[in-house]
Backbone as JSON, one array per atom type, in Angstrom:
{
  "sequence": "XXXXXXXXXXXXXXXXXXXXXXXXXXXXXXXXXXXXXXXXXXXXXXXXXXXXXXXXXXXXXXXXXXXXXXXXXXXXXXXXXXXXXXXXXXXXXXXXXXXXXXXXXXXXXXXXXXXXXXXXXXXXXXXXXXXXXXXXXXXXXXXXXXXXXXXXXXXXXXXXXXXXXXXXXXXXXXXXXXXXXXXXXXXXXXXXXXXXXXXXXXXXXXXXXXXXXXXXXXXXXXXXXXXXXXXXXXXXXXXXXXXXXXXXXXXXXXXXXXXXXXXXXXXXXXXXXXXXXXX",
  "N": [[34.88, -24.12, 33.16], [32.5, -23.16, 30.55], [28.85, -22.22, 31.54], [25.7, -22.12, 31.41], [23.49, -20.17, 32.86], [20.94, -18.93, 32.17], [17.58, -19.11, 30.34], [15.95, -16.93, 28.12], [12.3, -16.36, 27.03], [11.28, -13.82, 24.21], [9.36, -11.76, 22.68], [9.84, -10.78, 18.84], [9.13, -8.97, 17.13], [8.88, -5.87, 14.32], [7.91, -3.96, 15.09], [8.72, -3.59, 17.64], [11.25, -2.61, 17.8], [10.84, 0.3, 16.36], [8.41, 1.17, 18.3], [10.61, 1.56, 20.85], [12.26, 3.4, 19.72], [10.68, 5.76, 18.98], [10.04, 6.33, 21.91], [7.96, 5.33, 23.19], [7.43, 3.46, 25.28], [5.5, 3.43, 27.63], [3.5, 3.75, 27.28], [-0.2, 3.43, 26.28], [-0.78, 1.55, 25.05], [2.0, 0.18, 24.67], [2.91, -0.19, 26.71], [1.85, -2.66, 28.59], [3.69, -4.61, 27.24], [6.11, -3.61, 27.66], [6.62, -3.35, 30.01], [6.93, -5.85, 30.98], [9.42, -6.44, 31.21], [11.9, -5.09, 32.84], [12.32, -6.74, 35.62], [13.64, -8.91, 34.03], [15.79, -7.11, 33.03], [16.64, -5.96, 35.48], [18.23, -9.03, 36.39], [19.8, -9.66, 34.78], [21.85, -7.49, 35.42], [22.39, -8.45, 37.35], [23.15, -10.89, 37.45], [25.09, -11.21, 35.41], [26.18, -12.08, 32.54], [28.22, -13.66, 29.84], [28.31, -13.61, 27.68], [25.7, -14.3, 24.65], [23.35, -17.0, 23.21], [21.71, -16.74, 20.73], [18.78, -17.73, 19.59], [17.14, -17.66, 16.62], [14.74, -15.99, 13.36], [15.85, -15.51, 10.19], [14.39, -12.55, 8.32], [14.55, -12.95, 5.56], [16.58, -10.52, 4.68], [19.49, -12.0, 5.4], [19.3, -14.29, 4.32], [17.83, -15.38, 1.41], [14.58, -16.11, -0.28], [15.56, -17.86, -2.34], [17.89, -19.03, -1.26], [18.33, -21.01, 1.9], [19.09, -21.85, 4.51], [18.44, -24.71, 6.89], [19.61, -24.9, 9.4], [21.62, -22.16, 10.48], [24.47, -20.93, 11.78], [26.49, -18.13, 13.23], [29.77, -17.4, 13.47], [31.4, -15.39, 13.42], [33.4, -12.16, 14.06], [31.67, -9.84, 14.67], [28.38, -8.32, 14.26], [26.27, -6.92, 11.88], [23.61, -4.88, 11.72], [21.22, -4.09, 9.07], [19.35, -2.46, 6.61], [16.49, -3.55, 6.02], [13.99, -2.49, 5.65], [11.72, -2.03, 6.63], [11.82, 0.57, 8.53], [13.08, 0.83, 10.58], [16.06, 2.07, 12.71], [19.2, 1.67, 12.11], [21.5, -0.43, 14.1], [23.98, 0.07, 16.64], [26.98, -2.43, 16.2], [27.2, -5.99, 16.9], [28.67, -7.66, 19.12], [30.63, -10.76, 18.24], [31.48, -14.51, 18.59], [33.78, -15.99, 17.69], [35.56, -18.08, 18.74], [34.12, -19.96, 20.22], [31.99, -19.86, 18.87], [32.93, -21.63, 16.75], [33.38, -23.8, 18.26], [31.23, -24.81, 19.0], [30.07, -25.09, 16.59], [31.86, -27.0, 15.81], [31.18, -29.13, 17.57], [28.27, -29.69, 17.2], [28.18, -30.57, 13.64], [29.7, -33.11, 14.59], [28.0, -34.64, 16.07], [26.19, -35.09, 14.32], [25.14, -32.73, 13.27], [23.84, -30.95, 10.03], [24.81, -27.96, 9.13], [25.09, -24.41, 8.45], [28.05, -22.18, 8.37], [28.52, -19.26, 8.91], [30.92, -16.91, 8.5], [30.67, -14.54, 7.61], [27.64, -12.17, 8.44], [24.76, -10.16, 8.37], [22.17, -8.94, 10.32], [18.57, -8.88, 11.16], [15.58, -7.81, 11.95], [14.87, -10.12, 13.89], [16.87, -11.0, 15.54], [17.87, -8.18, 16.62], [16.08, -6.42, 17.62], [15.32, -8.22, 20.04], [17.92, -7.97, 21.62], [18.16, -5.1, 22.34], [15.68, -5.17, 23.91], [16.8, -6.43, 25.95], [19.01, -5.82, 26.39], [18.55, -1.78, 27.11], [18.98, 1.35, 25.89], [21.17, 0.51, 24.23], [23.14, -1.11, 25.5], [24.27, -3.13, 25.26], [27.41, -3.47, 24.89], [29.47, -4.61, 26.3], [28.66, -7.69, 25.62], [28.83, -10.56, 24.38], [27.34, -12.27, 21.2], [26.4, -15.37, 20.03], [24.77, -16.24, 17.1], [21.58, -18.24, 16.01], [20.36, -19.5, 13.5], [17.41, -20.03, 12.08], [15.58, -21.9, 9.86], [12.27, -20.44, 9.27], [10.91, -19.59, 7.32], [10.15, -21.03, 4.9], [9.08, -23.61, 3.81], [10.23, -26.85, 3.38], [10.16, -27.06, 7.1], [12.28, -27.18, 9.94], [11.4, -29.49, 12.38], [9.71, -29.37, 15.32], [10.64, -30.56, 17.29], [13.36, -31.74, 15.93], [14.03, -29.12, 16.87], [14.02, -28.65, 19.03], [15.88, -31.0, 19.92], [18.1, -29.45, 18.75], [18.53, -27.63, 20.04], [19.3, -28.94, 22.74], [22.22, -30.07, 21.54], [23.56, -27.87, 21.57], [23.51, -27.15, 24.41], [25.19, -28.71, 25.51], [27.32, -28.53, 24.11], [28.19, -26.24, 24.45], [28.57, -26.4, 27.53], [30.66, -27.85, 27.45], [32.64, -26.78, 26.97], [36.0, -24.88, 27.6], [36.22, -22.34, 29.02], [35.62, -20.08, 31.34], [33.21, -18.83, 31.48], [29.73, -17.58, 30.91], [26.65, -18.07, 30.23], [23.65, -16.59, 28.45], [20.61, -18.05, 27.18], [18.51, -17.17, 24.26], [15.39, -17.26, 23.53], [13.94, -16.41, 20.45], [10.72, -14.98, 19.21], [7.42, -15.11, 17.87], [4.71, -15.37, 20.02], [1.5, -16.69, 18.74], [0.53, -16.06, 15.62], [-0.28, -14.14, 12.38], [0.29, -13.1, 9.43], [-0.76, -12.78, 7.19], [-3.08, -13.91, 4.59], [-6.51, -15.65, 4.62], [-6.97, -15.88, 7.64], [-5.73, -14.34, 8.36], [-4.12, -11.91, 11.4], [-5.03, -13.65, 13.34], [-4.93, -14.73, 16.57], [-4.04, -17.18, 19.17], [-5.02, -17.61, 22.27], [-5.04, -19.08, 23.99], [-3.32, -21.8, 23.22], [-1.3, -20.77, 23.08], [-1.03, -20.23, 26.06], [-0.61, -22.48, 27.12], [1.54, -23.79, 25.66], [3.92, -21.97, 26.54], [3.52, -23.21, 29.24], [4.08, -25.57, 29.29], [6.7, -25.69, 27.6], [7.82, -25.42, 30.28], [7.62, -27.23, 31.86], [6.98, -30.08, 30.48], [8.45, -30.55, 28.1], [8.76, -32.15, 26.33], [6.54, -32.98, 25.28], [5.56, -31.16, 23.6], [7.23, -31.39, 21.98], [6.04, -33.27, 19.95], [4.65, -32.15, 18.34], [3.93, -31.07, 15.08], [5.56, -29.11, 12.35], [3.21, -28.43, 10.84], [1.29, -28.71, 12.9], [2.2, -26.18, 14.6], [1.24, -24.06, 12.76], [-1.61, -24.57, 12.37], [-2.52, -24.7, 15.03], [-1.48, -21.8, 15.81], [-1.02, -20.11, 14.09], [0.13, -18.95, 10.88], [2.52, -17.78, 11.01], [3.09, -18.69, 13.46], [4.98, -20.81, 13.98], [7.12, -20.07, 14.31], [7.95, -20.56, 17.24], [9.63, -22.97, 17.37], [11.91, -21.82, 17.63], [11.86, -21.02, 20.68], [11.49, -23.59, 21.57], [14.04, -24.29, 20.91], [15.75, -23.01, 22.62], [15.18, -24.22, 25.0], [15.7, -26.58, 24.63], [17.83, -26.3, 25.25], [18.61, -25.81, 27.93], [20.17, -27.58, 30.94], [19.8, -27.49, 33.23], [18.27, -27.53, 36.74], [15.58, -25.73, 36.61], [14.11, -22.46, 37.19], [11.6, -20.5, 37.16], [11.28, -17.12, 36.72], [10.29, -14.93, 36.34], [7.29, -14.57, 34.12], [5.0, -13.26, 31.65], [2.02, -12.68, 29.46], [0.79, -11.29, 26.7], [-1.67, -10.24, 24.54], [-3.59, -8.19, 21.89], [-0.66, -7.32, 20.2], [0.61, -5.87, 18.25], [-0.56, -7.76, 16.34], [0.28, -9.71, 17.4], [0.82, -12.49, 19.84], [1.99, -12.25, 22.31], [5.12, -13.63, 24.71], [6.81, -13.7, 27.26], [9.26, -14.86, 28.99], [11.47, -15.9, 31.83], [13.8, -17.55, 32.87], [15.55, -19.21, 35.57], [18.69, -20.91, 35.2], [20.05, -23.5, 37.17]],
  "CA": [[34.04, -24.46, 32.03], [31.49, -22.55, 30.62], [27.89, -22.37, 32.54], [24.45, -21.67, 31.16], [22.9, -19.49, 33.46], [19.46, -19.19, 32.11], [16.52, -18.47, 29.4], [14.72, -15.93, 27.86], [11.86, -16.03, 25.82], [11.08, -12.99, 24.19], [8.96, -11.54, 20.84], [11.08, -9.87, 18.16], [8.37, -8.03, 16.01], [10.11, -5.19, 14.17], [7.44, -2.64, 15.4], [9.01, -3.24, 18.99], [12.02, -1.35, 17.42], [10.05, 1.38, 15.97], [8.3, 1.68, 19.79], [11.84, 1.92, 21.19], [12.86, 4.59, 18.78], [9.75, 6.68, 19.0], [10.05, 6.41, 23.18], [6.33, 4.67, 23.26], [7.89, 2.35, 26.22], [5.18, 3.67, 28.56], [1.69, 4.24, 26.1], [-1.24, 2.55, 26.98], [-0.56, -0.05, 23.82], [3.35, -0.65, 24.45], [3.06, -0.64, 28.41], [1.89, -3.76, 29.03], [4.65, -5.48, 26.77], [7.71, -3.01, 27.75], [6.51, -3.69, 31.78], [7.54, -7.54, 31.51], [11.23, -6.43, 31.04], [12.77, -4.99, 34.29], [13.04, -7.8, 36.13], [14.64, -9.25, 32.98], [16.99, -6.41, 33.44], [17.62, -6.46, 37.02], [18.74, -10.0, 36.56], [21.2, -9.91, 33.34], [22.7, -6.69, 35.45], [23.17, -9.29, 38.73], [24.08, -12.13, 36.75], [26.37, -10.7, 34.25], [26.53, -12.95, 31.33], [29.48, -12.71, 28.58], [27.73, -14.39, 26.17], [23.86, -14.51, 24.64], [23.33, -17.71, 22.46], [20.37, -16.18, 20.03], [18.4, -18.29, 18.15], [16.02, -16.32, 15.85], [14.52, -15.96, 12.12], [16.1, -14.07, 9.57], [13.27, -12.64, 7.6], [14.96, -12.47, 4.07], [17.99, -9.91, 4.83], [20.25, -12.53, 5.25], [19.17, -15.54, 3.49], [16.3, -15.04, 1.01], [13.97, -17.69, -0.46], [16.46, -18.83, -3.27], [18.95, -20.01, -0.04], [17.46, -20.98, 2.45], [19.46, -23.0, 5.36], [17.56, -25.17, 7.81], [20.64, -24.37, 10.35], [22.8, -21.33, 10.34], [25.54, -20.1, 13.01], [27.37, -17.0, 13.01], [31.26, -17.15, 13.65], [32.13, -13.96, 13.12], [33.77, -11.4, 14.96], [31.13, -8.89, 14.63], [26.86, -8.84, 13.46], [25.72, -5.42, 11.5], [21.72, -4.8, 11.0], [21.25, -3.6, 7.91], [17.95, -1.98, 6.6], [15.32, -4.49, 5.9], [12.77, -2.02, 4.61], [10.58, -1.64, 8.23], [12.18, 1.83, 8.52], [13.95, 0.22, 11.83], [16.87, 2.41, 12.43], [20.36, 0.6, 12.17], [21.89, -0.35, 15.52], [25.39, -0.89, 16.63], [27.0, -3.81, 15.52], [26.81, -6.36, 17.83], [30.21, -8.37, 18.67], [30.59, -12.07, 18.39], [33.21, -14.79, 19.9], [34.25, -16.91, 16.71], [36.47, -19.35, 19.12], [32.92, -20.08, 21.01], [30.81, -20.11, 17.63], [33.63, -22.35, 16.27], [33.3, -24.9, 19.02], [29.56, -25.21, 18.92], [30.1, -26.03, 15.33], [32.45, -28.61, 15.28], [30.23, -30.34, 18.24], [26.97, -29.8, 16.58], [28.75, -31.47, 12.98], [30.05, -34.21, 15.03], [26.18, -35.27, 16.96], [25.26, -34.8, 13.27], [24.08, -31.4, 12.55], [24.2, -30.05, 9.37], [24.65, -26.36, 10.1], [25.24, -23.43, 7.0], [28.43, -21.88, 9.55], [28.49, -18.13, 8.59], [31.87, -15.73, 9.16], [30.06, -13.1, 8.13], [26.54, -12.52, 8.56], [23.97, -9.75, 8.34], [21.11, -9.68, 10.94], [17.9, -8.54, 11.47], [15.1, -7.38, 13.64], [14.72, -10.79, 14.61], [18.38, -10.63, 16.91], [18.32, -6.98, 16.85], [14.99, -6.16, 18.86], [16.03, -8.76, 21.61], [19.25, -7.44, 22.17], [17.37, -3.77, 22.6], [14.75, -5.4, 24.82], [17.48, -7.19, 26.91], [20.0, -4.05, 27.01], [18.29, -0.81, 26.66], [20.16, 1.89, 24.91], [22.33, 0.1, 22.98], [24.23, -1.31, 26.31], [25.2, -4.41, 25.63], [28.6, -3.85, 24.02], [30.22, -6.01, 26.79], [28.02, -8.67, 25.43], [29.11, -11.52, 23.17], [26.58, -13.19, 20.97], [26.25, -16.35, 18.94], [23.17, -16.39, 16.37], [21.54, -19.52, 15.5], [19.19, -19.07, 12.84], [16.52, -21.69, 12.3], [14.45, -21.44, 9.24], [10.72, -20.75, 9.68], [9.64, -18.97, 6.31], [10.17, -21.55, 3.88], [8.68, -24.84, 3.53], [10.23, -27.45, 4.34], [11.06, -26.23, 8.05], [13.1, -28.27, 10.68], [9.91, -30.33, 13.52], [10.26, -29.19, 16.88], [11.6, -32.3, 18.59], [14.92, -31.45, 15.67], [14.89, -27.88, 17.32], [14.54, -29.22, 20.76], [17.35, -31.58, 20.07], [19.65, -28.61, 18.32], [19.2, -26.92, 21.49], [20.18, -29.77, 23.67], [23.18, -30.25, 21.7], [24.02, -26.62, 21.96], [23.75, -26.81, 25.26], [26.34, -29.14, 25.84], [28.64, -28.17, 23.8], [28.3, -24.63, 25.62], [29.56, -26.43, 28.7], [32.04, -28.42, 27.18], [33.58, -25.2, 26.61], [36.92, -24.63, 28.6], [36.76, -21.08, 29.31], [35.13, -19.86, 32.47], [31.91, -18.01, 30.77], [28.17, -17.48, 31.91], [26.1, -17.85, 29.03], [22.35, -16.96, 28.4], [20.44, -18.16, 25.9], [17.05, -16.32, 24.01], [14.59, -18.06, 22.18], [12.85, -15.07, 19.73], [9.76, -14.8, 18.33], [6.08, -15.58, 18.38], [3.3, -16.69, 19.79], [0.62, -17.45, 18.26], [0.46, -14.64, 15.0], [-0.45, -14.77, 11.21], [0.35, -11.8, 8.86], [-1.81, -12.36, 5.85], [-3.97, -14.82, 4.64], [-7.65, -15.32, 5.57], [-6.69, -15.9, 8.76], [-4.5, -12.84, 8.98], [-4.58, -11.23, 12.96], [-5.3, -14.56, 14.51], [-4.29, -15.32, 17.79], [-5.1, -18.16, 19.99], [-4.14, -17.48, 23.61], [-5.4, -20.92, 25.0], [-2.59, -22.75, 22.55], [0.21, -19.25, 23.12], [-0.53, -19.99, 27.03], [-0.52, -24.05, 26.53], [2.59, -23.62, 24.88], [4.43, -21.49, 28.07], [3.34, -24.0, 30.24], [4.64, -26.96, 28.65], [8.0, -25.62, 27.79], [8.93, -25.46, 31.4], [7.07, -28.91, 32.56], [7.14, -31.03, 30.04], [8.77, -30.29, 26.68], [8.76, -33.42, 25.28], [5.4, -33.41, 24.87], [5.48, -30.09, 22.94], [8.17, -32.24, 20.5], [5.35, -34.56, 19.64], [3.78, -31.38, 17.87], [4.69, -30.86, 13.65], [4.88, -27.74, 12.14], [1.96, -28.05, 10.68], [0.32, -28.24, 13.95], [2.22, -25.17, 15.18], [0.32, -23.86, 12.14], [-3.15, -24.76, 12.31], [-2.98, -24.06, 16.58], [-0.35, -20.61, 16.36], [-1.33, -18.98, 12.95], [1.53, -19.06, 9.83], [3.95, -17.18, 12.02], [3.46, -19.79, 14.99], [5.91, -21.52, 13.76], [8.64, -19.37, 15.06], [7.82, -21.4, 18.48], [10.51, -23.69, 17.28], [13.14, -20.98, 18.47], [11.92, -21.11, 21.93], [12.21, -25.07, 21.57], [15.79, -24.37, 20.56], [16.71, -22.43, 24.0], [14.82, -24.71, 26.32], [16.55, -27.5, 25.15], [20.18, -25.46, 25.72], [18.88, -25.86, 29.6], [20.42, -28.79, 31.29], [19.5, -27.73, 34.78], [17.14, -27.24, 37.35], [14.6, -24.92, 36.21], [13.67, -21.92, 38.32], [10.98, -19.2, 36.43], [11.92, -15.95, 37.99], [9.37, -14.03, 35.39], [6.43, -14.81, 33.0], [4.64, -12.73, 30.92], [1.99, -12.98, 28.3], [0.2, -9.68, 26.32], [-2.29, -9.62, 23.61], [-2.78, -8.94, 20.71], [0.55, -6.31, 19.97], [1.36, -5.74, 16.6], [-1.28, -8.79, 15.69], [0.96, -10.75, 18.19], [0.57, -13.03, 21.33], [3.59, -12.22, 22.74], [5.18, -14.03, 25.74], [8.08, -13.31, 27.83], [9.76, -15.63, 30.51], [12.71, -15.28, 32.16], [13.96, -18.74, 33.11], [16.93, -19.52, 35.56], [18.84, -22.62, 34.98], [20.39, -23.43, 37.82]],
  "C": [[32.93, -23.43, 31.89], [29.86, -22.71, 30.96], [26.47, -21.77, 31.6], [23.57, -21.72, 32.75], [21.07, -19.03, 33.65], [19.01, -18.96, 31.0], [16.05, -17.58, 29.55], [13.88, -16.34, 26.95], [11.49, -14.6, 25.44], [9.61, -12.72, 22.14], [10.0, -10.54, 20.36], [10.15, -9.35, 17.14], [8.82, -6.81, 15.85], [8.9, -4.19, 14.67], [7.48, -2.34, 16.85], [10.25, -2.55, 19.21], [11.53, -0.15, 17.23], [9.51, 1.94, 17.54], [9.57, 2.3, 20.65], [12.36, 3.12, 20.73], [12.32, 5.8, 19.17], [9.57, 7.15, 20.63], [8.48, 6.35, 24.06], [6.17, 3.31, 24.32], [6.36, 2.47, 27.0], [3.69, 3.97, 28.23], [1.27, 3.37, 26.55], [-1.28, 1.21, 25.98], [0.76, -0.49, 24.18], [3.35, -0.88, 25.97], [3.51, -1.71, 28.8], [2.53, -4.64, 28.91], [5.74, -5.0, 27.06], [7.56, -3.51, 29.18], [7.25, -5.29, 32.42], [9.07, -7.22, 31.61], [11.89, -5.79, 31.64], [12.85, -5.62, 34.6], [13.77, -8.65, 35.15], [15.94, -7.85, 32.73], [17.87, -6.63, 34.38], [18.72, -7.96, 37.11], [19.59, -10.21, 35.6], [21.91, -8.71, 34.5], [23.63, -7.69, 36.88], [24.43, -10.15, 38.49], [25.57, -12.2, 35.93], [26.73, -11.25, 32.95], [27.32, -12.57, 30.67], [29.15, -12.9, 27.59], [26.24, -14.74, 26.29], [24.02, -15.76, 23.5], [21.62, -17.37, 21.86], [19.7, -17.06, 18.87], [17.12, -17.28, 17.85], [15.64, -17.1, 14.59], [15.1, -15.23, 11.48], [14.9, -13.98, 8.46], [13.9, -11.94, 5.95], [16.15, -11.21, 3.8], [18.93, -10.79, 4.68], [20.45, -13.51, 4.28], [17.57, -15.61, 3.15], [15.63, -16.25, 0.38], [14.91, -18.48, -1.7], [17.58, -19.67, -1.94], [18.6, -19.71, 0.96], [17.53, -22.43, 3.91], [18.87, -23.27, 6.17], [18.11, -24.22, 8.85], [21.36, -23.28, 10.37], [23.35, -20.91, 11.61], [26.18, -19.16, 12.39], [28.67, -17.58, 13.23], [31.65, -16.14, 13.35], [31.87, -13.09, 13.95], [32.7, -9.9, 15.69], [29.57, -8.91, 13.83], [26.7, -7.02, 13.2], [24.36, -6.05, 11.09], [22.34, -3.84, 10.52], [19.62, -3.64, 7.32], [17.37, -2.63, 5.72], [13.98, -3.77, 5.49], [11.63, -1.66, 5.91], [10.69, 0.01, 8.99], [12.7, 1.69, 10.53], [14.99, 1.22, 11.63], [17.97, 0.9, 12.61], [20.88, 0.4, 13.71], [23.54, -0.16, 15.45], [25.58, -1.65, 16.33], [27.46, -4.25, 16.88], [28.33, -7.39, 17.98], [29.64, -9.96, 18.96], [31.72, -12.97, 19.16], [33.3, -16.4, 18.91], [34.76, -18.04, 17.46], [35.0, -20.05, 19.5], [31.9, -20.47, 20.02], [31.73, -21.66, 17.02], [33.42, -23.7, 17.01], [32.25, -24.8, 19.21], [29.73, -25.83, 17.71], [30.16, -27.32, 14.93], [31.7, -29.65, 16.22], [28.94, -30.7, 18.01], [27.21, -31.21, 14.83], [29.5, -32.54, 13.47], [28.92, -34.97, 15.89], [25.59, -35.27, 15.45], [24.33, -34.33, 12.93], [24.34, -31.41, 11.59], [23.9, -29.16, 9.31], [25.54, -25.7, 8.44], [26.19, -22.54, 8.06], [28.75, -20.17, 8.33], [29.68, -17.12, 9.24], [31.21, -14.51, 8.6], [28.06, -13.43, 7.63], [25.86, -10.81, 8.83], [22.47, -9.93, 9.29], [19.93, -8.78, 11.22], [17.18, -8.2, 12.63], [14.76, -8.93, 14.59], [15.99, -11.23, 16.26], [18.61, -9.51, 16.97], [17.6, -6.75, 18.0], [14.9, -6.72, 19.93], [17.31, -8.04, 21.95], [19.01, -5.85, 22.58], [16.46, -4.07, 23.73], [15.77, -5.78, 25.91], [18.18, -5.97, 27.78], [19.63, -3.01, 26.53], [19.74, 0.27, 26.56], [21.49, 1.3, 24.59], [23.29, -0.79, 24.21], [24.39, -2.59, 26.71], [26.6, -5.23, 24.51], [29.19, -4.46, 25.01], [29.62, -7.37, 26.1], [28.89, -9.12, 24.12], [27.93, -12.13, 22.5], [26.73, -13.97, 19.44], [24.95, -16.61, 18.45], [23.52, -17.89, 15.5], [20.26, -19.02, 14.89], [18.18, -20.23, 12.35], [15.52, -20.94, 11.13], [13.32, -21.85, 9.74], [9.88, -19.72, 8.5], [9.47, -19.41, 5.25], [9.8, -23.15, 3.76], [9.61, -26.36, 3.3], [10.99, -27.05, 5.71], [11.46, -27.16, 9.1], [11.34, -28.57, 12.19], [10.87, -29.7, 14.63], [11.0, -29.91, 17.88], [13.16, -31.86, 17.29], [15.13, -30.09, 16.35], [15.05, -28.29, 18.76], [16.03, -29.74, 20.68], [18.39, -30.76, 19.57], [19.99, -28.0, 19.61], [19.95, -27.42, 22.56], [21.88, -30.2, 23.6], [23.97, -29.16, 21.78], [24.61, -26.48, 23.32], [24.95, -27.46, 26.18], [27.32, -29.19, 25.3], [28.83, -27.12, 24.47], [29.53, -25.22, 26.9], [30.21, -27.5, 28.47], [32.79, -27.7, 27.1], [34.49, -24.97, 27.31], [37.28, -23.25, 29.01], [35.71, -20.73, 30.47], [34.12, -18.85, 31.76], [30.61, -18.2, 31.38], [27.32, -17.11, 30.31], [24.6, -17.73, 29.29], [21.42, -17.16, 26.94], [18.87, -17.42, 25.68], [16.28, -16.99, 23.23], [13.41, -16.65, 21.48], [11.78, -16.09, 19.27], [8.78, -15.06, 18.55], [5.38, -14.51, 19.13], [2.92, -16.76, 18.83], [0.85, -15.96, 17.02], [0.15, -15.07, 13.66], [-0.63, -13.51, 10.55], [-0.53, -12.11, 7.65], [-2.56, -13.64, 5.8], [-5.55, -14.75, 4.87], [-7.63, -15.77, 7.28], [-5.5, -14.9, 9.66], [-5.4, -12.09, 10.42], [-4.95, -12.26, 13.83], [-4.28, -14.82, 15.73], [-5.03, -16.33, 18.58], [-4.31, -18.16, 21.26], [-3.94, -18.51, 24.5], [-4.34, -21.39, 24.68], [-1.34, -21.92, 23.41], [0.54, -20.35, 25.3], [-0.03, -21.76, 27.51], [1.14, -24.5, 26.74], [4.04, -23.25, 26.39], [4.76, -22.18, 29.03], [4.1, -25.4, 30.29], [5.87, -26.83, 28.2], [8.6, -25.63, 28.84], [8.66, -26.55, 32.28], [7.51, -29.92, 32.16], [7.18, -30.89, 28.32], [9.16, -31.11, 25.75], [7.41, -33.25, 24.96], [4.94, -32.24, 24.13], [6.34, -30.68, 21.71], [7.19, -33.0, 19.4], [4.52, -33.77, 18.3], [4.48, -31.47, 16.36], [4.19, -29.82, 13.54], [3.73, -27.12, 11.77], [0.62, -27.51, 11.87], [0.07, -26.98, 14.13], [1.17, -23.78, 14.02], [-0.76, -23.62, 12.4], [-3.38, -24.04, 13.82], [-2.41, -22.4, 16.7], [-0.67, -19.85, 14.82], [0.04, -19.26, 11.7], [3.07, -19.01, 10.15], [4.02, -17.84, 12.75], [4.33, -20.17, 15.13], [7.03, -21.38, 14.0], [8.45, -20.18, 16.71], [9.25, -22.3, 18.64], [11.92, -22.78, 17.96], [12.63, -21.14, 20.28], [11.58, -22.78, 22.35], [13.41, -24.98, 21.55], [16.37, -23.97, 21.89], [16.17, -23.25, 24.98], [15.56, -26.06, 26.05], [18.06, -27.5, 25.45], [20.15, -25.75, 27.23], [19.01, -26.73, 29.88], [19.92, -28.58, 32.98], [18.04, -28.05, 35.52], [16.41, -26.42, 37.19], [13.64, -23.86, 37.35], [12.76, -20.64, 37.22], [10.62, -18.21, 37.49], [10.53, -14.98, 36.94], [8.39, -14.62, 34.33], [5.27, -13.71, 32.94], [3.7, -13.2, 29.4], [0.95, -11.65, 27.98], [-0.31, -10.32, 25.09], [-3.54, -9.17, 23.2], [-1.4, -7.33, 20.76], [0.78, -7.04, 19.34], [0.89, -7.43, 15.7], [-0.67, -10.05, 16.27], [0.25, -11.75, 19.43], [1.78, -13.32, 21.24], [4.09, -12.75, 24.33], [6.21, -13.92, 26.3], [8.21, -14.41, 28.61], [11.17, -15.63, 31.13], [13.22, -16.67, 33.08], [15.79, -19.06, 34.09], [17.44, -20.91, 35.67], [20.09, -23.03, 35.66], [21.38, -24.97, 38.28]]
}
């Protein structure tokens, strides 16, 4: 059967492509955020995973504000980024594992999801720039991954206790799975952040580190929160939090944090890493 192995959280801000590109791993501004991610190396190269289960945002590449699914899955054989206007270069395309996306589906629409299931799909820096942070240069064409996209830029957006619970049922459909696999899952995006507004550049590190703490204790009591909260406490953008609700409830195990990480502000961020094994 297939096994979930562990979490990541990660940030996916597209100017951590642009750093990557430019070879700014090691500057006195990208340091402190490229430094959290060796031992998140070392341990995907031990572990081996065949499969990443990615939940993310797409920020209007894929699905722009006229459509605008709560839920989306990939199924398809293959994910191309495609230029979004951030002057990101393009990557490889990233492969997928349709039988694997397919059977999440039908067990998510049978717990009663409704899910927007996508054979082909377009993706951004929100699943690009993890999959760069995870496998530098480009090296994770062994890798399989299934994107779960979770709106968070359009009004009405799914409460954290429904992303908790998508993740939980993710996670057991994962290991309902009859194929001998090692799956890890990523929750993008965040902390705390807010691109315009009068409250554009806020961060609140108390809530960001709050937040960290309480996903790996007691994440029910992070359910209890509405988006609005994640709002008012995490800035406009906060609200991407709900993705790293989505991968903690994919973990059914014992909970071992092998890495944590938190940096700001980068790129107007509070960005947090963790590296979670689920044992």
């Amino acid at each position: 059967m297939a096994k979930i192995v562990g979490g990541i959280t990660t940030s996916h801000i597209p100017s951590i492509g642009k750093a990557i590109e430019n070879n700014l791993q090691q500057t006195e501004y990208w340091k402190p955020l490229f430094d959290a991610y060796p031992p998140i190396h070392h341990w995907l190269d031990e572990v081996q995973p065949d499969v990443a289960v990615v939940f993310y945002n797409d920020h209007g590449l894929e699905f722009f504000l006229d459509k605008k699914p709560t839920f989306a899955i990939g199924a398809a054989p293959s994910y191309k980024n495609a230029d979004e206007g951030w002057g990101i270069p393009t990557i490889p395309e990233i492969n997928g594992d349709p039988e694997l996306s397919w059977h999440i589906c039908n067990e998510l629409v049978e717990n009663e999801f409704d899910i927007t299931i996508c054979q082909e799909m377009k993706v951004d820096h929100g699943l690009t720039v993890p999959m760069q942070l995870m496998w530098p240069n480009f090296s994770y064409g062994h890798m399989k991954v299934i994107p779960v996209c979770i709106n968070v830029e359009q009004h009405p957006m799914p409460s954290p206790k429904r992303c908790y619970d998508l993740g939980k049922a993710i996670g057991k459909a994962v290991e309902s799975y009859d194929k001998d696999l090692k799956v890890v899952v990523l929750g993008t995006g965040g902390l705390s952040h807010q691109l315009d507004g009068e409250r554009a550049g806020f961060i609140n590190k108390e809530f960001d580190l709050y937040c960290m703490k309480k996903l790996i204790d007691n994440p029910e009591e992070l359910t209890k929160l509405s988006i609005y909260d994640l709002v008012e406490q995490g800035g406009a953008q906060g609200a991407e939090f709900i993705m790293w609700l989505g991968m903690r409830g994919a973990l059914t195990g014992e909970l071992n944090v092998l890495k944590s990480s938190y940096h700001a502000p980068v790129s107007n961020t509070g960005a947090g890493t963790m590296l979670i094994e689920n044992r």
